[in-house]
N, CA, C and O atoms as a Tripos MOL2 file, in Angstrom:
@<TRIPOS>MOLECULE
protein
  268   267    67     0     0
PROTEIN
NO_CHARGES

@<TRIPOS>ATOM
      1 N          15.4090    3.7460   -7.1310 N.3       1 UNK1
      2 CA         14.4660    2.7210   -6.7170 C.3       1 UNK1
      3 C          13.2140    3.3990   -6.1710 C.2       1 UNK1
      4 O          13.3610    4.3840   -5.4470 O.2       1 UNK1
      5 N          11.9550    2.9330   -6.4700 N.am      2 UNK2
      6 CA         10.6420    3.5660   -5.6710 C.3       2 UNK2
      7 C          10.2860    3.0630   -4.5500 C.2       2 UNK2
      8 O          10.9600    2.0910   -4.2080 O.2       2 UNK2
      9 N           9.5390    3.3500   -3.9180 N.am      3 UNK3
     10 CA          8.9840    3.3020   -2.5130 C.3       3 UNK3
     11 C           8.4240    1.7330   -2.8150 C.2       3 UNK3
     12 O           8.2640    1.1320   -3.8770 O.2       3 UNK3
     13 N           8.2190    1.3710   -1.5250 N.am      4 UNK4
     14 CA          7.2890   -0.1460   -1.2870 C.3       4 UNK4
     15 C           5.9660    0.3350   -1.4260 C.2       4 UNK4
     16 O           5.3640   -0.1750   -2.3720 O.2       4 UNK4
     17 N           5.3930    1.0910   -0.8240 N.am      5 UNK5
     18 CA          4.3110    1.7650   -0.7440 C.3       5 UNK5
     19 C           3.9740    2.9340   -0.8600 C.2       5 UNK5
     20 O           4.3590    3.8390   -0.1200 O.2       5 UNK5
     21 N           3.2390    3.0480   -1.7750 N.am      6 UNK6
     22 CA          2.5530    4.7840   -2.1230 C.3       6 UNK6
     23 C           1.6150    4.7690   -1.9590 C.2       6 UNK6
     24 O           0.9010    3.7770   -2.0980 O.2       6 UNK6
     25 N           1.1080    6.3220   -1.4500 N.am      7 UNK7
     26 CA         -0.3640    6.6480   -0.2610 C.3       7 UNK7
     27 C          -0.2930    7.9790   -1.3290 C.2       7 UNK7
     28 O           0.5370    8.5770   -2.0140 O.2       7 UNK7
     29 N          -1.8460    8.0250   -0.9670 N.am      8 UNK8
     30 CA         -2.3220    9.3490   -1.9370 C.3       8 UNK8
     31 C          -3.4920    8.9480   -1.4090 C.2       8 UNK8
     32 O          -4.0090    7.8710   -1.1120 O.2       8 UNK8
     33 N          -3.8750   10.4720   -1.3520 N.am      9 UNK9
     34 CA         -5.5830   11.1130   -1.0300 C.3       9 UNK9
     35 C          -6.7080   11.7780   -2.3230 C.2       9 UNK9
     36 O          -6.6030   12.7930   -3.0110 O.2       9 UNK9
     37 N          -7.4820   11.0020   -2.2870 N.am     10 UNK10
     38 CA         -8.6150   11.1590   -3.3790 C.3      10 UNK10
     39 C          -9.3060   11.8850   -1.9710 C.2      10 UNK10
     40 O          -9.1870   11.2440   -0.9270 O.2      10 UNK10
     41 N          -9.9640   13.0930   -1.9290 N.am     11 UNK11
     42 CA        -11.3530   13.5440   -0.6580 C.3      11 UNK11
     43 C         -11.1750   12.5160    0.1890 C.2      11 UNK11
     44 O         -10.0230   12.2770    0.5510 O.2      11 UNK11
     45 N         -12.1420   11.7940    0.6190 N.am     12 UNK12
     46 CA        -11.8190   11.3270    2.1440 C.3      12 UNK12
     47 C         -11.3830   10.0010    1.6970 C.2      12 UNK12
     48 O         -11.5320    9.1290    2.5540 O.2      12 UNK12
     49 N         -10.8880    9.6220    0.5920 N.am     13 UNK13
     50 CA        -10.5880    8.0130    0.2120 C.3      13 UNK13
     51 C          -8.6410    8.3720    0.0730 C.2      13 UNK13
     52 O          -7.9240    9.1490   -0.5560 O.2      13 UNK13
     53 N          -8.4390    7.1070    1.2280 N.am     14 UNK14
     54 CA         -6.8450    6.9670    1.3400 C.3      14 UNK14
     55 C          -6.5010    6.4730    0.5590 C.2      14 UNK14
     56 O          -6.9460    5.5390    1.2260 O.2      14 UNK14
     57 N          -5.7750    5.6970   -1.0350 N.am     15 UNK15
     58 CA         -5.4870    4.5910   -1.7920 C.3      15 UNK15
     59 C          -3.6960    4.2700   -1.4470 C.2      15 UNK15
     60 O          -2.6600    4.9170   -1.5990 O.2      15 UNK15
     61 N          -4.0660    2.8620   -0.8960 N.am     16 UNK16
     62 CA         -2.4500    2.4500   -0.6470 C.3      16 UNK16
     63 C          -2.1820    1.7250   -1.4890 C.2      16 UNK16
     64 O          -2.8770    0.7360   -1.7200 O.2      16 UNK16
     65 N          -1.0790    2.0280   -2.1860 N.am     17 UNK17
     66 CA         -0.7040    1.0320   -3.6770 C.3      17 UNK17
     67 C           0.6160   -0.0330   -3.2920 C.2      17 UNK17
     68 O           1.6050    0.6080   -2.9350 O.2      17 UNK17
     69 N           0.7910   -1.3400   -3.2970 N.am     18 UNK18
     70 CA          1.8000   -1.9010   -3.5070 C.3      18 UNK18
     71 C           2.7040   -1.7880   -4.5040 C.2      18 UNK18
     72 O           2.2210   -2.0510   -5.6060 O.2      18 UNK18
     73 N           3.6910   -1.5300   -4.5070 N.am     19 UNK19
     74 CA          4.6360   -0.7290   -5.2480 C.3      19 UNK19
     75 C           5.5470   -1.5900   -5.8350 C.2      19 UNK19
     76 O           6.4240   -0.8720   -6.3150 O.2      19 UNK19
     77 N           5.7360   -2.4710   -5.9960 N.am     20 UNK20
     78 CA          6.8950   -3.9140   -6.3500 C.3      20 UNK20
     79 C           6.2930   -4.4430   -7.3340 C.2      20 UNK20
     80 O           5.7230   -5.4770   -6.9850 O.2      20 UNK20
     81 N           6.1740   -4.2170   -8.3170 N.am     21 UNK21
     82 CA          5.4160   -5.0530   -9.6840 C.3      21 UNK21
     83 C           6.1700   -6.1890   -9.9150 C.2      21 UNK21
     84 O           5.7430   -7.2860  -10.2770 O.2      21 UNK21
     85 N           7.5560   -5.8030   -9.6410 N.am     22 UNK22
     86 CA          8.8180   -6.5800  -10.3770 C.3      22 UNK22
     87 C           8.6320   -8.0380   -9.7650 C.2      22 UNK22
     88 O           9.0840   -9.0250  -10.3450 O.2      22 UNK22
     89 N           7.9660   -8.1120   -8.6060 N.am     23 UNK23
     90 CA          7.8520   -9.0180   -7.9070 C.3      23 UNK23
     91 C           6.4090   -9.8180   -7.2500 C.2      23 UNK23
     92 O           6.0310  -10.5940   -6.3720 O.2      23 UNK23
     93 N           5.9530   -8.9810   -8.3990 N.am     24 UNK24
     94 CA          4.5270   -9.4850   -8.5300 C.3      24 UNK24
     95 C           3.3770   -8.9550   -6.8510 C.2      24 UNK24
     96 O           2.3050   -9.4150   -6.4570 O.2      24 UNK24
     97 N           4.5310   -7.5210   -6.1240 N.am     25 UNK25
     98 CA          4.3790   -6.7600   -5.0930 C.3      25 UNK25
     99 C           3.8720   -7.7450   -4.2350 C.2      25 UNK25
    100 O           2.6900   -7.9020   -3.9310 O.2      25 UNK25
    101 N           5.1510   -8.6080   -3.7440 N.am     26 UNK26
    102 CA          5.2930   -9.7660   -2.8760 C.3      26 UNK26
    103 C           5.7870   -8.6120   -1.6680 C.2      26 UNK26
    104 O           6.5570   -7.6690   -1.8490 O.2      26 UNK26
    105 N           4.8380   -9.1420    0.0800 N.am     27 UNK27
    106 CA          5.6010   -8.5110    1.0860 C.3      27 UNK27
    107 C           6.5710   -8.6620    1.3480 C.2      27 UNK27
    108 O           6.9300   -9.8140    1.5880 O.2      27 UNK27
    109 N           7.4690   -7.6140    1.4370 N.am     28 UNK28
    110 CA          8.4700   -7.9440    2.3620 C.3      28 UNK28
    111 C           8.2300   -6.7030    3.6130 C.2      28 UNK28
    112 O           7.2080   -6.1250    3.9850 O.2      28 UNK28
    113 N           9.7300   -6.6000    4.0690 N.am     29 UNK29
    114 CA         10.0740   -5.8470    5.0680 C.3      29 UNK29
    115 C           9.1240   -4.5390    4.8990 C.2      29 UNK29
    116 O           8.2760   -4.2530    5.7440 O.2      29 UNK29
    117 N           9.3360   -3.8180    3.7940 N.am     30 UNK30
    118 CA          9.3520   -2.3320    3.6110 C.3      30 UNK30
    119 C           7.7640   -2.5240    3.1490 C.2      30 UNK30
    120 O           7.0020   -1.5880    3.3920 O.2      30 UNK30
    121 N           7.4320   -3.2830    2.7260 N.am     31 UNK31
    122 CA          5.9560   -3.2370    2.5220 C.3      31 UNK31
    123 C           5.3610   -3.6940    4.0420 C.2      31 UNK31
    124 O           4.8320   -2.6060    4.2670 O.2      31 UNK31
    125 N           5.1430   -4.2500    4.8900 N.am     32 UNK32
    126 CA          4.9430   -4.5590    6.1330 C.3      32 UNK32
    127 C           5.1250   -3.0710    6.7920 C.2      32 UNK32
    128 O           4.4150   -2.8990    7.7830 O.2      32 UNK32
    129 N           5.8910   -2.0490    6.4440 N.am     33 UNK33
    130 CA          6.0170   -1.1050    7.5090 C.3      33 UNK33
    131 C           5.1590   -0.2930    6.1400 C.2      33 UNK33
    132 O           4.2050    0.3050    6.6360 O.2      33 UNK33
    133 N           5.1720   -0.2170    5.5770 N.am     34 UNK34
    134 CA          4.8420    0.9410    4.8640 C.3      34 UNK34
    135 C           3.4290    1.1250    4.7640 C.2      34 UNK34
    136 O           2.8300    2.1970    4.8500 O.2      34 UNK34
    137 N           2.8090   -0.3370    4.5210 N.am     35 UNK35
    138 CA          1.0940   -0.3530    4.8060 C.3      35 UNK35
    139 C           0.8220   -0.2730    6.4060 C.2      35 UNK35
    140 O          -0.3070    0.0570    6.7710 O.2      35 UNK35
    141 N           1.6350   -0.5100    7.1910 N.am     36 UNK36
    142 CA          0.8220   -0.1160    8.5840 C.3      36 UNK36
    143 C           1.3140    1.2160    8.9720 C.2      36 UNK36
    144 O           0.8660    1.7260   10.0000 O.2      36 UNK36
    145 N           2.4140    1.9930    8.0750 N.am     37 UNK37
    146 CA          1.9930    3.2260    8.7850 C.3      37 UNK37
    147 C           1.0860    4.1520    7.9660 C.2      37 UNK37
    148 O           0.7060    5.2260    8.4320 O.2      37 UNK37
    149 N           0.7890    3.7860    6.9030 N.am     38 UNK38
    150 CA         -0.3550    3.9450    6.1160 C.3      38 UNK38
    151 C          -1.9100    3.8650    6.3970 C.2      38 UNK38
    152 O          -2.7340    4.5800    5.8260 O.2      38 UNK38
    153 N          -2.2170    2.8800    7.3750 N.am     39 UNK39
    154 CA         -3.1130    2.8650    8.0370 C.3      39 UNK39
    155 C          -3.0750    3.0130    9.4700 C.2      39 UNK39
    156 O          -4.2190    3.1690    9.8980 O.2      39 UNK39
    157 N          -2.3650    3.0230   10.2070 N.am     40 UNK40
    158 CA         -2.1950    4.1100   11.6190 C.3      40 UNK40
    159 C          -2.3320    5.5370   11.1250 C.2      40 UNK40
    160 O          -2.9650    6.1770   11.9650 O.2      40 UNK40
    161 N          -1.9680    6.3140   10.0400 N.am     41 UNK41
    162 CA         -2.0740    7.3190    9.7460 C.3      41 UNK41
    163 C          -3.6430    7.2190    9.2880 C.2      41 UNK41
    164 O          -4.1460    8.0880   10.0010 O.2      41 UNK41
    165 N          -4.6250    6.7020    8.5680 N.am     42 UNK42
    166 CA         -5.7570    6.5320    8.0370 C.3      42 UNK42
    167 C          -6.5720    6.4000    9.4440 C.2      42 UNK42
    168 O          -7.7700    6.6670    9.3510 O.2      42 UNK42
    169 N          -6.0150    5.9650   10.9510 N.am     43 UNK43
    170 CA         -7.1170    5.5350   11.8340 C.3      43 UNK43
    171 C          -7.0200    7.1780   12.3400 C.2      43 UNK43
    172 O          -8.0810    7.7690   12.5400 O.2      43 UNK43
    173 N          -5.8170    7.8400   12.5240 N.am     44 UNK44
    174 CA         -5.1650    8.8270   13.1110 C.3      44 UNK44
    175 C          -6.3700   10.1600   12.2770 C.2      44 UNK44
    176 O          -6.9930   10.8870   13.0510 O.2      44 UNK44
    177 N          -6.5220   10.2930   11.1440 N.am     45 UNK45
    178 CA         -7.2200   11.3690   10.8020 C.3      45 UNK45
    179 C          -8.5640   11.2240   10.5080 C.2      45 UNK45
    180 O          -9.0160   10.7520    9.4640 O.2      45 UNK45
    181 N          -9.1410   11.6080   11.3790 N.am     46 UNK46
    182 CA        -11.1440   11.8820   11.0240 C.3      46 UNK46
    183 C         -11.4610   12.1230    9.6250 C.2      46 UNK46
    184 O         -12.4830   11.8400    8.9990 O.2      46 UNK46
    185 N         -10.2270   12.7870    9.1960 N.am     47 UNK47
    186 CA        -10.9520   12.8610    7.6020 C.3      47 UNK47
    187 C         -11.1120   11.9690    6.1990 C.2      47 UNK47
    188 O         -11.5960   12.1090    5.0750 O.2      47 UNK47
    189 N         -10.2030   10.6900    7.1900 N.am     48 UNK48
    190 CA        -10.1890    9.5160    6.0220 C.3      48 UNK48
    191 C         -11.2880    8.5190    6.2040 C.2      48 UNK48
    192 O         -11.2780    7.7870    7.1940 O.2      48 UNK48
    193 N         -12.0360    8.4620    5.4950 N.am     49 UNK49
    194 CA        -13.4660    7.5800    5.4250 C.3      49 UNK49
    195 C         -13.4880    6.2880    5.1220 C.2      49 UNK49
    196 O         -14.3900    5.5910    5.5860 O.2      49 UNK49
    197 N         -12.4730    5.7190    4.2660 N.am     50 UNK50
    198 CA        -12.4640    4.8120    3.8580 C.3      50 UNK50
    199 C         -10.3220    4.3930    3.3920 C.2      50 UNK50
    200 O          -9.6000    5.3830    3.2750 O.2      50 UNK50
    201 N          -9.7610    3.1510    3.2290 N.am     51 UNK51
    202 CA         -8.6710    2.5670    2.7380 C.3      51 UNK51
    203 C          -8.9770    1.6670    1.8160 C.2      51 UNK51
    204 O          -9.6970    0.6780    1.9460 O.2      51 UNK51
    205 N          -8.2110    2.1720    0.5600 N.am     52 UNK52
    206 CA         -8.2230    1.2490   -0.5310 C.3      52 UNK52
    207 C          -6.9800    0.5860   -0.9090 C.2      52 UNK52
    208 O          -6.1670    1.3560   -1.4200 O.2      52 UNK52
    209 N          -6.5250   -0.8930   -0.7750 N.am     53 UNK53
    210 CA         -4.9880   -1.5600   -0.8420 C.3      53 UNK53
    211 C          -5.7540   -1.5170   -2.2940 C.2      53 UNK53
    212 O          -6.8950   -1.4080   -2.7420 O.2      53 UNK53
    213 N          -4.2970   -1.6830   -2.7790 N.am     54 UNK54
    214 CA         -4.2760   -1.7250   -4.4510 C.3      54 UNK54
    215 C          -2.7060   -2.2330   -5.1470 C.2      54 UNK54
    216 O          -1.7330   -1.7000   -4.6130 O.2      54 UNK54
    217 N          -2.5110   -2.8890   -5.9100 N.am     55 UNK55
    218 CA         -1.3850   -3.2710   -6.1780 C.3      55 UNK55
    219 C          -0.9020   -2.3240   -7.3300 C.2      55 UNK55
    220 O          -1.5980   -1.4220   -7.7970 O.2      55 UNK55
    221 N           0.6230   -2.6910   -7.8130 N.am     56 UNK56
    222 CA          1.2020   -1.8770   -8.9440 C.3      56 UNK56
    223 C           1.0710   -3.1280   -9.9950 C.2      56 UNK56
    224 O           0.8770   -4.3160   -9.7370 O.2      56 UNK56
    225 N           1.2410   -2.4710  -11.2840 N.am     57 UNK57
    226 CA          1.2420   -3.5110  -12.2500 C.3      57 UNK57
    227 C           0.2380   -4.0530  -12.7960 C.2      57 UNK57
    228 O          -0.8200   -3.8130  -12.2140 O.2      57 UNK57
    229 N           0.1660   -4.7210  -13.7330 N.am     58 UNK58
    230 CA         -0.9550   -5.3540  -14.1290 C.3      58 UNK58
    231 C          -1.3660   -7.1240  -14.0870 C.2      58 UNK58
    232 O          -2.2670   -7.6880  -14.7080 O.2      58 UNK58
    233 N          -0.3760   -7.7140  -13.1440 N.am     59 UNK59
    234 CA          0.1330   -8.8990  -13.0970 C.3      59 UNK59
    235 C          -0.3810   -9.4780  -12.0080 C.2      59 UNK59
    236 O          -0.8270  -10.6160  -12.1550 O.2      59 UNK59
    237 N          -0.4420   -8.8780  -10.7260 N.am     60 UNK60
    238 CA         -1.0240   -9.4480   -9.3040 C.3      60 UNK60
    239 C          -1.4970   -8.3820   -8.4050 C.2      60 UNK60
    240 O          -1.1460   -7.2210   -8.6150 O.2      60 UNK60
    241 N          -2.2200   -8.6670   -7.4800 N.am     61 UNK61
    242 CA         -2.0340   -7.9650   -6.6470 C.3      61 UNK61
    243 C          -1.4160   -7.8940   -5.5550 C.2      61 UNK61
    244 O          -1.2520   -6.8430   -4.9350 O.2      61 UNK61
    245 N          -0.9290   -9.2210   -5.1390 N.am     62 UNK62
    246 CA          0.2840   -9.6100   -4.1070 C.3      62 UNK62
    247 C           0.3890  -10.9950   -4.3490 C.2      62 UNK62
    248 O          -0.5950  -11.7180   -4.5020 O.2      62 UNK62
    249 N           1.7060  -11.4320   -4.3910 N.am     63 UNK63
    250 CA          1.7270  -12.7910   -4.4340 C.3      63 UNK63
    251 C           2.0060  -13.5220   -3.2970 C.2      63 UNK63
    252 O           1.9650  -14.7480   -3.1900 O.2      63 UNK63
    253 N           2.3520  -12.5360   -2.2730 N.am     64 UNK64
    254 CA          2.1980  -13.5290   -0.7040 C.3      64 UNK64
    255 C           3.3140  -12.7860   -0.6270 C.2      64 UNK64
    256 O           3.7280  -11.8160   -1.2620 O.2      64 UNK64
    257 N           3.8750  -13.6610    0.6040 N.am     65 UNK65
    258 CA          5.6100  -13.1960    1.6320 C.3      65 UNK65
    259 C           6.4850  -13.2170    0.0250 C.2      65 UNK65
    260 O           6.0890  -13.6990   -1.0360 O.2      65 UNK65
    261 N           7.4860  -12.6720    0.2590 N.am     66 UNK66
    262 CA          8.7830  -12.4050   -0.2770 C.3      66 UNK66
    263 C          10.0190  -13.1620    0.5790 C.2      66 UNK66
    264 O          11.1240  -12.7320    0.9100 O.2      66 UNK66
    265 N           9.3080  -14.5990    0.8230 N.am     67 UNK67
    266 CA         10.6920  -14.9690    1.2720 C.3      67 UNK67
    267 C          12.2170  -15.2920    1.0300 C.2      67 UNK67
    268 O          12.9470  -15.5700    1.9810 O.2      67 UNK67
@<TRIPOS>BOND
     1     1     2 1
     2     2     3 1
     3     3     4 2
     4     3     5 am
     5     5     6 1
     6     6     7 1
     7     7     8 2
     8     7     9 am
     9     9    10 1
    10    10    11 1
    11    11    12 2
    12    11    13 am
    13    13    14 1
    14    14    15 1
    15    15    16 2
    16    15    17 am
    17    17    18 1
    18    18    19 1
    19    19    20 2
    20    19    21 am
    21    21    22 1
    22    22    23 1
    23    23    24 2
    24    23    25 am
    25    25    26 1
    26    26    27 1
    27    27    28 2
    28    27    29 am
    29    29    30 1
    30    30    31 1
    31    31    32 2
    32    31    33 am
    33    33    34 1
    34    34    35 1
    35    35    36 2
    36    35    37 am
    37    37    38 1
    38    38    39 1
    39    39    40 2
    40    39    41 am
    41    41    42 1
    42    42    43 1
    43    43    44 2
    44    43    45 am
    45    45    46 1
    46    46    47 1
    47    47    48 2
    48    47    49 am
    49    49    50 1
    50    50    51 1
    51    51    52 2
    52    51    53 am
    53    53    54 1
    54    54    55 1
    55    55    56 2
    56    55    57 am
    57    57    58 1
    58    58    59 1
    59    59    60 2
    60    59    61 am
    61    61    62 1
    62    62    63 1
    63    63    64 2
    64    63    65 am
    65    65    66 1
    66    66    67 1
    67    67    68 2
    68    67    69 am
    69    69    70 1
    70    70    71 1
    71    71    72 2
    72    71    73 am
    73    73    74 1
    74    74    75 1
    75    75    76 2
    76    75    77 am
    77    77    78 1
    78    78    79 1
    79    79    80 2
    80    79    81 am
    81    81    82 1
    82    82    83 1
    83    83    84 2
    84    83    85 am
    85    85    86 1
    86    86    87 1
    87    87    88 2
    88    87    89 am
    89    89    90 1
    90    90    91 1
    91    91    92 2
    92    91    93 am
    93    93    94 1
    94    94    95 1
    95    95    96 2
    96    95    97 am
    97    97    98 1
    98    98    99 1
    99    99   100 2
   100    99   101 am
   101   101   102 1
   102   102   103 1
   103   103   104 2
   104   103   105 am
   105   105   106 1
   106   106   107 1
   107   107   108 2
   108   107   109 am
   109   109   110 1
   110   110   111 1
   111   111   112 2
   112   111   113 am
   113   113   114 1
   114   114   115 1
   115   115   116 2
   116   115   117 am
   117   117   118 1
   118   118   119 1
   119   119   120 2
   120   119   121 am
   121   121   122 1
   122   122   123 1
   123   123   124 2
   124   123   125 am
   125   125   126 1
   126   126   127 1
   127   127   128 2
   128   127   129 am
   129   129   130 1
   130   130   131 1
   131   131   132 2
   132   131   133 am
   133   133   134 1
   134   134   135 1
   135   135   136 2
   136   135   137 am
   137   137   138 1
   138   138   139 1
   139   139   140 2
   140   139   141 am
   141   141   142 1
   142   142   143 1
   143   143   144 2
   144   143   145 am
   145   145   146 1
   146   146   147 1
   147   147   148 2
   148   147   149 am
   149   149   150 1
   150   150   151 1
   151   151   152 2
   152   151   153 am
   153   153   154 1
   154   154   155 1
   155   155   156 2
   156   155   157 am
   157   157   158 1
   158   158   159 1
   159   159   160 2
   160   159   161 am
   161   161   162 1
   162   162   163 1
   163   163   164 2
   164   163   165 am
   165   165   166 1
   166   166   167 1
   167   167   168 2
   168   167   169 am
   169   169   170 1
   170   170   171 1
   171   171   172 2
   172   171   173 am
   173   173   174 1
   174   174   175 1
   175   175   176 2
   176   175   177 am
   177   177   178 1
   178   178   179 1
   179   179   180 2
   180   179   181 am
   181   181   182 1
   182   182   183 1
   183   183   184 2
   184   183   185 am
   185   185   186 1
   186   186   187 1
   187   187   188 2
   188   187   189 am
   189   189   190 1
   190   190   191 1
   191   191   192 2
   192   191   193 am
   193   193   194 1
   194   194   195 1
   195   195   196 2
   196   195   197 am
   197   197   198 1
   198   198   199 1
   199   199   200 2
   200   199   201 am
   201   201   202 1
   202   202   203 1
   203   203   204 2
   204   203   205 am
   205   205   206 1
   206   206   207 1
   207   207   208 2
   208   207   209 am
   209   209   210 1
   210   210   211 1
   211   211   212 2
   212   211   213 am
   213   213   214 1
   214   214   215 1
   215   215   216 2
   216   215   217 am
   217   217   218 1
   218   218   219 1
   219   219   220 2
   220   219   221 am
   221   221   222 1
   222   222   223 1
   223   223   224 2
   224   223   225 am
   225   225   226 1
   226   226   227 1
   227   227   228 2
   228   227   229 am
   229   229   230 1
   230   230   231 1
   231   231   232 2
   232   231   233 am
   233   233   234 1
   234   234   235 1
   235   235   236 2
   236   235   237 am
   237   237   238 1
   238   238   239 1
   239   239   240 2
   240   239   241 am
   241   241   242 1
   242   242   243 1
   243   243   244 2
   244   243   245 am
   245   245   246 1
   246   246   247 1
   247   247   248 2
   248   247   249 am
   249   249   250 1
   250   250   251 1
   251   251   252 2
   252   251   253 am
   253   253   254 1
   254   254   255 1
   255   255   256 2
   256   255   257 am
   257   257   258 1
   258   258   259 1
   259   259   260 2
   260   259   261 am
   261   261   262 1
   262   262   263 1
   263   263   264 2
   264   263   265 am
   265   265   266 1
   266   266   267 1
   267   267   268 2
@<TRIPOS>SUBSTRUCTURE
     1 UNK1         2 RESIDUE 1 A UNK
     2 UNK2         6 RESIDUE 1 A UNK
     3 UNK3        10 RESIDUE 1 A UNK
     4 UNK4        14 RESIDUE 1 A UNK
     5 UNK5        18 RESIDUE 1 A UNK
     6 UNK6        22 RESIDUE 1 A UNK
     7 UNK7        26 RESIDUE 1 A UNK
     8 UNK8        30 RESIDUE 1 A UNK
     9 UNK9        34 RESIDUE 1 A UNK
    10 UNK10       38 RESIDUE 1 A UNK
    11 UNK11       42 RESIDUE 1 A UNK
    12 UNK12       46 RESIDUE 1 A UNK
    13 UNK13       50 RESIDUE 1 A UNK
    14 UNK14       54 RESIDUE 1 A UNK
    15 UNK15       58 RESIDUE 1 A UNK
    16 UNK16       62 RESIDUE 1 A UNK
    17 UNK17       66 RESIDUE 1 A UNK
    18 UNK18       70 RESIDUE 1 A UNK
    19 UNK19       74 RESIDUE 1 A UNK
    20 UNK20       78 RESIDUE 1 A UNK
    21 UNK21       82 RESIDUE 1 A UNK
    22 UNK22       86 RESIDUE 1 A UNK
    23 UNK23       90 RESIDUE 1 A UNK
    24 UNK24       94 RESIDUE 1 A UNK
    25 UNK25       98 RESIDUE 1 A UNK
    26 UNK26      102 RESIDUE 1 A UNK
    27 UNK27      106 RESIDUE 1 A UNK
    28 UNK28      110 RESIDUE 1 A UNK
    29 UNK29      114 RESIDUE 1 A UNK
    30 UNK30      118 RESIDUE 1 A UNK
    31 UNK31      122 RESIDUE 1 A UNK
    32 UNK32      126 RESIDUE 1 A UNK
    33 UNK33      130 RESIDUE 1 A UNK
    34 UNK34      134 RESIDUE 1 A UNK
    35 UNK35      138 RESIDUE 1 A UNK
    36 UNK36      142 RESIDUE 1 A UNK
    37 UNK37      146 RESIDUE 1 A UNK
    38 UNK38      150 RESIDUE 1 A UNK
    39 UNK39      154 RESIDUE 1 A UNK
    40 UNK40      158 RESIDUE 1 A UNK
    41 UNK41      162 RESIDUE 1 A UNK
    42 UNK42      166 RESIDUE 1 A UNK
    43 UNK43      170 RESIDUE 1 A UNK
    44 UNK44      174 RESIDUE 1 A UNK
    45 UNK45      178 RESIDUE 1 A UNK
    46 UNK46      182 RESIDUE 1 A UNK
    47 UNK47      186 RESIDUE 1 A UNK
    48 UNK48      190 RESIDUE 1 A UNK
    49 UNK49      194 RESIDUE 1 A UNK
    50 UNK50      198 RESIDUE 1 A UNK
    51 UNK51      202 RESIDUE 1 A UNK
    52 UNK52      206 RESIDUE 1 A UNK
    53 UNK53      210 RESIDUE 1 A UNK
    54 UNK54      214 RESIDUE 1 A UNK
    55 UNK55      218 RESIDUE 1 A UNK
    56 UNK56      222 RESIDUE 1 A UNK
    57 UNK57      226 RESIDUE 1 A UNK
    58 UNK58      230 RESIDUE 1 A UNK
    59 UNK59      234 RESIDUE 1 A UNK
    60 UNK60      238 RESIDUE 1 A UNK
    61 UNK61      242 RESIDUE 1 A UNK
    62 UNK62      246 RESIDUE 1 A UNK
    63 UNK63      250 RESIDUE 1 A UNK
    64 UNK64      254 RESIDUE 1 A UNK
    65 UNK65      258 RESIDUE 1 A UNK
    66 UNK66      262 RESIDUE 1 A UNK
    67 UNK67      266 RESIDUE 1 A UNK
């Protein structure tokens, strides 16, 4: 199974990807923790200039809660 969220560094650009296509990368649990420690880490280093959310897939970019 893959991560909820994948982080990768372009130079000073953070890109956080929603990772759940299957589900049209609806939040749940693991996405809720995974984008905020994604950006506590992005406030945490001087060298990140900018955060880009981005979804997986070609279908949505979030379709809301995963209830």
């Amino acid at each position: 199974m893959s991560e909820a969220v994948l982080v990768e560094r372009r130079e000073r650009v953070m890109i956080v990807t929603l990772n759940r296509p299957e589900a049209r990368n609806a939040v749940n649990r693991a996405v809720t923790v995974g984008v905020g420690e994604a950006l506590e880490e992005a406030d945490r280093n001087p060298d990140v200039w900018a955060v880009i959310i981005t979804g997986a897939g070609d279908q949505s970019f979030c379709a809301g809660a995963d209830l």
